[in-house]
C-alpha angles and dihedrals in degrees: 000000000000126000100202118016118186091155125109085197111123101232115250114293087031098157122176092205087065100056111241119146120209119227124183123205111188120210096007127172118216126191108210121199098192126186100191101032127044085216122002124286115237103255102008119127117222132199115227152102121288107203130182133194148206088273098045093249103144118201123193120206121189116215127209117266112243110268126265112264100207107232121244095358117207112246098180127032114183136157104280106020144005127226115216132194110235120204094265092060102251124124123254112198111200128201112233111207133298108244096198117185142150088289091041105139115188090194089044085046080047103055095043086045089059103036090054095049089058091050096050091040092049090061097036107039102018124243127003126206 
C-alpha cells in the first residue's frame, strides 16, 4: 500500500486482461491503523481496507491475515508413536523412536505397541474388532 503516490506507473502484475483499472491520486493523505507495524515498512505489502470519503480523507485499515491451519495435526500422542490426520482425511500413524537398551524386549515392544494402536484406534475410528 502506498502513502503518497505521484506515479502513473500500474503496480507489478498490472494485467489489462484482468480488469483492473488504474487510478492515480496526487498528494494524497492516508490514515493507517496497523496492527504489525507502529508506521508502514518500505516495501512491505499490508492487508487491509482503503477507504475514501466525501471529503477526500482515506483511511487504511490493516486486517488480520487468516490464521495459520497446521498442517497434518496430531490427534493422538502416545508412548511409542503419534497418529496424525493428513489432508485427505486419513489417518498417518508415525513411530516415535526405539529407546534399546539392556532391558530392551521386542516381544514386550511388541505387545505396548499393540496395546496402544487399539486404544488409540478404539477413540478415533470407533470400535475395533
Amino acid at each position: 500500500m502506498y502513502k503518497n503516490s505521484n506515479s502513473t506507473t500500474p503496480p507489478k502484475g498490472f494485467d489489462q486482461e484482468q480488469g483492473w483499472n488504474r487510478n492515480t491520486d496526487l498528494c494524497m493523505n492516508v490514515k493507517t491503523f496497523l496492527r504489525s507495524d507502529r508506521i508502514t515498512q518500505i516495501g512491505k505489502d499490508y492487508q487491509g481496507v482503503l477507504t475514501r470519503d466525501e471529503e477526500d480523507h482515506y483511511r487504511f485499515i490493516e486486517i488480520l491475515p487468516p490464521a495459520a491451519q497446521k498442517r497434518n495435526p496430531r490427534v493422538y500422542n502416545c508412548e511409542l508413536f503419534t497418529i496424525s490426520l493428513r489432508d485427505d482425511g486419513s489417518l498417518r500413524m508415525n513411530v516415535k523412536p526405539i529407546k534399546s537398551g539392556p532391558d530392551f524386549s521386542v516381544d514386550g515392544f511388541a505387545l505396548r505397541m499393540s496395546d496402544e494402536i487399539r486404544h488409540a484406534l478404539q477413540g478415533l475410528v470407533g470400535e475395533v474388532r
